[in-house]
C-alpha positions as CSV (number, residue, x, y, z in Angstrom):
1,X,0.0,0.0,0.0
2,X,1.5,3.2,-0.8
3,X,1.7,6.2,1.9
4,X,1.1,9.4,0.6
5,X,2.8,12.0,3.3
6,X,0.8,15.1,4.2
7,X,1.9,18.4,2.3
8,X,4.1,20.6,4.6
9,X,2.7,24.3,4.7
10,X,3.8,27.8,5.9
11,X,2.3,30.7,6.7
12,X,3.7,34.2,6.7
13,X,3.3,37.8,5.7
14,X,5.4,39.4,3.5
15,X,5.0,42.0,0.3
16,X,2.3,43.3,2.4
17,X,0.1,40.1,2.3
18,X,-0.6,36.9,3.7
19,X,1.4,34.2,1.9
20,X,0.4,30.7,2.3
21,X,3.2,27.8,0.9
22,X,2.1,24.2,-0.1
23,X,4.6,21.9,-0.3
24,X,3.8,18.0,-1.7
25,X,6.7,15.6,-1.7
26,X,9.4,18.0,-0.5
27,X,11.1,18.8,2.8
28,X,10.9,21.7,5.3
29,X,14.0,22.9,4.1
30,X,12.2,23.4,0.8
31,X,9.5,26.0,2.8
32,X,12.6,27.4,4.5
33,X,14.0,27.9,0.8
34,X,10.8,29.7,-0.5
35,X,10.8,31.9,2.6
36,X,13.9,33.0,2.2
37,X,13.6,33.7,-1.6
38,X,10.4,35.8,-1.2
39,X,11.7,37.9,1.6
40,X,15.1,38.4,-0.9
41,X,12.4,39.7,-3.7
42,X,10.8,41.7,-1.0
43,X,13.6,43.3,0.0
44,X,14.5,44.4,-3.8
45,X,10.8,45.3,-5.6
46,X,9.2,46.7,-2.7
47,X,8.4,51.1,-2.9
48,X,8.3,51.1,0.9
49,X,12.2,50.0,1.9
50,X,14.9,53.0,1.0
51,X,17.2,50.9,-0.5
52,X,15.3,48.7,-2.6
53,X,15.6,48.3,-6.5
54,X,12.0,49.5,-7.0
55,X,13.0,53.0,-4.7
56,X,16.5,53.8,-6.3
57,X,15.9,53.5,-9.6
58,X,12.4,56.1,-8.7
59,X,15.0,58.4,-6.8
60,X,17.2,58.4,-9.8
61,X,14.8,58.9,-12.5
62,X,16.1,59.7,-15.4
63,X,19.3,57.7,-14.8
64,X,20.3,54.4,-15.2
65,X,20.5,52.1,-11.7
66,X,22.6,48.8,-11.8
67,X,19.6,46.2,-10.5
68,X,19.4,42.6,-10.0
69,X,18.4,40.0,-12.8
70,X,14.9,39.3,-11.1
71,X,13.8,43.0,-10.9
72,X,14.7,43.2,-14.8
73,X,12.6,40.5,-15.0
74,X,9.5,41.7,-13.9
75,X,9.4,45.0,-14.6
76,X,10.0,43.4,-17.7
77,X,7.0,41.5,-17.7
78,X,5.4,45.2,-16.5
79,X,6.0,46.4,-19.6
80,X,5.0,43.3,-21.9
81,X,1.7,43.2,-19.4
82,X,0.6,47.1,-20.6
83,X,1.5,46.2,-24.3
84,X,-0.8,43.7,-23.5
85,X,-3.7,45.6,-21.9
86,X,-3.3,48.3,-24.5
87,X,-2.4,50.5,-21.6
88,X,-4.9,49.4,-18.5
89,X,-2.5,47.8,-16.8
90,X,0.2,50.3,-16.0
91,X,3.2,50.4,-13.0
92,X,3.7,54.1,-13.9
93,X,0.7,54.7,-12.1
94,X,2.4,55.9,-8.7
95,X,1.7,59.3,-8.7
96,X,-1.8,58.8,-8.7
97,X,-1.9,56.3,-6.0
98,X,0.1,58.5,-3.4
99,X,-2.1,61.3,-4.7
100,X,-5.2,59.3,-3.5
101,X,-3.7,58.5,-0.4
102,X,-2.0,55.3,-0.5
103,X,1.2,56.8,1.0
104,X,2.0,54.3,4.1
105,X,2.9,50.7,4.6
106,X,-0.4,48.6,5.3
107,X,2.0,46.0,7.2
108,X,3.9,48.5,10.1
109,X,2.1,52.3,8.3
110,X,5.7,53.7,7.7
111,X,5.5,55.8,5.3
112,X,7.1,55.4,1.7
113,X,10.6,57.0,0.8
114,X,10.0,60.4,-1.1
115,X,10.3,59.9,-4.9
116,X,9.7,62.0,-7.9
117,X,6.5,61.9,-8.9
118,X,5.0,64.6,-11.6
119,X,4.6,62.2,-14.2
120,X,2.3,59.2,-14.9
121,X,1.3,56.6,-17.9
122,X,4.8,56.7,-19.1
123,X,5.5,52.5,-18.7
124,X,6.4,52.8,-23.0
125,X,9.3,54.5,-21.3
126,X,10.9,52.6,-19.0
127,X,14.0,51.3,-20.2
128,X,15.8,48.0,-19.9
129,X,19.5,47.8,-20.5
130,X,20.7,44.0,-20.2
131,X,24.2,44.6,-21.1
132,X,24.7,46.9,-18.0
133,X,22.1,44.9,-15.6
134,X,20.1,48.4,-15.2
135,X,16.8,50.0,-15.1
136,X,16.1,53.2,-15.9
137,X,12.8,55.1,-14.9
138,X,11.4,58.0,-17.0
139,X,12.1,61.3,-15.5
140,X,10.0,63.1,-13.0
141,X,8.1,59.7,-13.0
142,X,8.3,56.7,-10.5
143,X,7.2,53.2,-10.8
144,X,5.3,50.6,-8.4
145,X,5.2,46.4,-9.1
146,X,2.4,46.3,-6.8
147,X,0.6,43.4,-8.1
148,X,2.9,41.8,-10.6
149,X,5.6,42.2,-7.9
150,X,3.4,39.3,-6.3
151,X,2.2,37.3,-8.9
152,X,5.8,37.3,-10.8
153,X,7.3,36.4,-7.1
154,X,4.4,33.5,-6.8
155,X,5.5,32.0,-10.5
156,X,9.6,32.3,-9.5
157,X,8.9,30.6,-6.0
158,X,6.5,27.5,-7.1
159,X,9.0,26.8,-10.0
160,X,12.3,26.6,-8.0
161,X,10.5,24.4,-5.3
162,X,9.9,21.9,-8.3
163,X,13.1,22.4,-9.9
164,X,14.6,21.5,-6.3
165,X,12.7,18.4,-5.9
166,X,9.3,19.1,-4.7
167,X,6.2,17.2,-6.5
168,X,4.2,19.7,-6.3
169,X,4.3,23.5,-5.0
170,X,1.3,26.1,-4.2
171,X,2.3,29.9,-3.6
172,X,-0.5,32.2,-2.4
173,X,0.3,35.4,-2.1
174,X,-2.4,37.9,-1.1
175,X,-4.9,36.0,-4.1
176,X,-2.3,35.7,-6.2
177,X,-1.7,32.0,-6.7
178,X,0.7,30.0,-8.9
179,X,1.2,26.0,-8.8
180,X,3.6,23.8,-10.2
181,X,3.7,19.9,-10.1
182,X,1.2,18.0,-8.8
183,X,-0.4,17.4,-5.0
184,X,0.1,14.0,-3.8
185,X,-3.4,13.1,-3.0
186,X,-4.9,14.2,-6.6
187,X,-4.4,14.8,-10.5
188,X,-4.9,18.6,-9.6
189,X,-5.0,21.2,-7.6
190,X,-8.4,22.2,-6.6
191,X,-9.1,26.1,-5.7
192,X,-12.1,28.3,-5.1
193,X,-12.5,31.8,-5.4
194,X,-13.8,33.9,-2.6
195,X,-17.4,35.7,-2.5
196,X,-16.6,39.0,-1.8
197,X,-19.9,39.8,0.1
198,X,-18.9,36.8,2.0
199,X,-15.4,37.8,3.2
200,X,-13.9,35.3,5.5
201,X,-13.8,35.4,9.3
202,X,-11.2,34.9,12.0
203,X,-10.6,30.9,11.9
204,X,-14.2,30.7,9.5
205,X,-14.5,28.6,6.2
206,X,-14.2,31.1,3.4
207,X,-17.5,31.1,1.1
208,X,-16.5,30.9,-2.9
209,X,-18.3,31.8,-5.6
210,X,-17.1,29.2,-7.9
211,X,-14.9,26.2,-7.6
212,X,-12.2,25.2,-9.9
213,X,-9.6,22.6,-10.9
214,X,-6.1,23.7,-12.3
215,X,-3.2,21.1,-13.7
216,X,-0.5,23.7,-13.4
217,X,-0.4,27.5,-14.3
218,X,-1.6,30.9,-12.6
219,X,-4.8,32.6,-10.6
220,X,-5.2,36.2,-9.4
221,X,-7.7,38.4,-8.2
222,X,-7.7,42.1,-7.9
223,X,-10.8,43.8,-6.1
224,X,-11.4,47.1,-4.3
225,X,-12.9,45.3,-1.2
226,X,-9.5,45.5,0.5
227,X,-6.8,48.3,1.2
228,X,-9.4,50.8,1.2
229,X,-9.2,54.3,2.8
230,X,-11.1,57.9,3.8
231,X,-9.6,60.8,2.4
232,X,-9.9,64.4,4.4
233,X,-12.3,65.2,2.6
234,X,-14.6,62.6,3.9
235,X,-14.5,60.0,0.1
236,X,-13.6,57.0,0.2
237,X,-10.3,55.0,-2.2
238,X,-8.6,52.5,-2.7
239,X,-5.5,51.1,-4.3
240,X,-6.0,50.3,-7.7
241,X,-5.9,53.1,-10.3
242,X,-7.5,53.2,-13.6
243,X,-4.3,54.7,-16.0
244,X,-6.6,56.5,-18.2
245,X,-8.1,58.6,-15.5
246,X,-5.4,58.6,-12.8
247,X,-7.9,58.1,-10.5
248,X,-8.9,54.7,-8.3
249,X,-11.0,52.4,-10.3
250,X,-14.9,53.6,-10.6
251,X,-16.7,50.7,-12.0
252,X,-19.3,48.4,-10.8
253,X,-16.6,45.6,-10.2
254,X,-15.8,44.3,-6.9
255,X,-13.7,41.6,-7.6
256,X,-11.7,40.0,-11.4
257,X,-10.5,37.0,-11.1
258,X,-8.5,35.2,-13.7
259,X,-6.7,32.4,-14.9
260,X,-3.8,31.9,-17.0
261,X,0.0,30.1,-17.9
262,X,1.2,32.1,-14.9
263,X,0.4,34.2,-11.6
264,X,1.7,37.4,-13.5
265,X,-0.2,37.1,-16.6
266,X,-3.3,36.2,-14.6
267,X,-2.6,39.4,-12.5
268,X,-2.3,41.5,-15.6
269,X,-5.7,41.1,-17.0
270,X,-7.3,40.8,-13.6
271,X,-6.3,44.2,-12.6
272,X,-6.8,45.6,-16.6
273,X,-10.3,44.2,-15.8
274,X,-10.8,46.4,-12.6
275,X,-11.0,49.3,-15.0
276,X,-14.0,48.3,-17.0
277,X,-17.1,47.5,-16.5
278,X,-18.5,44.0,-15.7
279,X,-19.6,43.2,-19.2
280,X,-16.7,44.8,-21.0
281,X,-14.5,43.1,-18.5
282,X,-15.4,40.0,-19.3
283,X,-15.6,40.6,-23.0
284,X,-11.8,41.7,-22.3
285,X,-11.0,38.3,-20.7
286,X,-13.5,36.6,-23.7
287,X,-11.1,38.4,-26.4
288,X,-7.9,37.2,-25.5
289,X,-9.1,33.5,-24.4
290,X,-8.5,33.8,-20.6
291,X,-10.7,32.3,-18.5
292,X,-12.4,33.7,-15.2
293,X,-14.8,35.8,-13.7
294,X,-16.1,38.8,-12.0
295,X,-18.3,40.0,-9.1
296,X,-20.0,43.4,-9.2
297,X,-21.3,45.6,-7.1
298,X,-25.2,44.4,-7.8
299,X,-24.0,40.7,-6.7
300,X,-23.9,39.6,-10.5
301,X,-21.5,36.7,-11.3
302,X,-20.1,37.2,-15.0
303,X,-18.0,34.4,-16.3
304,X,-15.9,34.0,-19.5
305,X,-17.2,31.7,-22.0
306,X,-14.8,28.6,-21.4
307,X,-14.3,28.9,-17.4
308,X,-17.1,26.1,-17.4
309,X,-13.7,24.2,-18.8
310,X,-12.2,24.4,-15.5
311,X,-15.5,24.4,-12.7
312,X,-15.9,21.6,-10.6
């Protein structure tokens, strides 16, 4: 009879967000690996510490700034994602979100290092120069992974596990999901995606509005139910900001969730779809075959034609 050994987990926060590791088939040494390689990415894409990647090269805007491989990589990735989006997605956006507020750490409310910021939309202009490992921000303008940072970090964590010996690796972070292998109990991993007028309690179950089943690949939901704020003068915001307004996101969408080959990619059009409307959001997803869904603000559930190809 064959034993099949429970999956080691971890739980931390980090990039802001609660990040959940699954581990089938591996060793605790492989969740002490992914820890360690998530606070490292931390430590280099994230706006809020002085002497990250992300802050010097918005400090030096304008210049060059010698980065690492993996920063390249993603803001990379960035850039491919508003090419994509035809301009919806957007990491140039970072004046607009410290103009509505967004200014402090949600994990210890420091506030972010000062950087320029009188320019926004300009991602077409961020430049990549491989032969002198640099990145170079437009000037006046600053940038922000935000999202991708996670979803990119996700996809580079639950591949190494693999590549290190793991069967099967699951990295959550903050809804940002990317698997790799296979669990030990089952011929895939089985997720659900959570109601938003449901939201999950203290040690509660969480309530989904749809179950799914994924073989390897990428989820990610963006929503304006969390990281929310009141201005001074008595409005309301949130984090995510529509580039063609400079503004946080005013549509009836609560919540986009997508799937795709990989966490970033899924967190690409997820946030592109905050900025539309339901319908058009899913006609977005519908357009460039990605499947998944979104909640609005009337409790509506609007799914892409071929997410029934995944729904258990």
């Amino acid at each position: 009879m064959q034993v099949i050994s429970a999956p080691r987990e971890r739980v931390l926060k980090v990039m802001g967000n609660r990040a959940h590791i699954v581990v089938h088939g591996g060793s605790e040494a492989h969740l002490d690996q992914a820890e360690r390689r998530l606070r490292e990415l931390e430590s280099w894409w994230s706006r809020f510490l002085p002497d990250s990647d992300i802050t010097r090269a918005n400090r030096a805007a304008g210049r060059p700034v010698v980065v690492h491989d993996d920063t390249r990589a993603v803001v990379r990735r960035a850039i491919d994602g508003w090419q994509q989006t035809i301009g919806r997605f957007d990491i140039t956006t970072l004046p607009a979100l410290l103009a509505a507020g967004y200014t402090h750490s949600t994990v210890d409310n420091s506030p972010a290092p000062p950087v320029p910021t009188s320019r926004g939309r300009v991602c077409g202009l961020v430049q990549l120069d491989y032969g002198e490992s640099a990145l170079t921000v437009p000037a006046g303008a600053a940038i922000d992974l935000g999202g991708i940072g996670k979803g990119f970090a996700a996809d580079v964590v639950a591949e190494e596990l693999v590549a290190d010996g793991a069967d099967g690796a699951l990295v959550n972070l903050g809804g940002d999901i990317a698997v790799q292998g296979l669990p030990a109990d089952s011929p895939v991993w089985s997720l659900g995606i959570d109601d938003p007028f449901r939201p999950v309690r203290h040690g509660g179950e969480p309530h989904h509005v749809a179950r799914f089943h994924l073989v390897s690949g990428g989820v990610a939901t963006s929503g304006t139910t969390i990281r929310r704020w009141t201005r001074a003068d008595g409005s309301t915001a949130h984090h995510l900001i529509d580039p063609t307004t400079a503004a946080p996101t005013n549509t009836d969408v609560l919540t986009a969730t997508v799937i795709a080959a990989d966490a970033a990619t899924a967190e690409v059009f997820a946030t592109a779809a905050t900025t539309l409307p339901g319908t058009e959001a899913v006609a977005m997803l519908d357009g460039v075959g990605l499947a998944g869904l979104v909640v609005t603000d009337d409790g509506c559930v609007h799914r892409t034609a071929n997410l029934k190809d995944y729904e258990t």
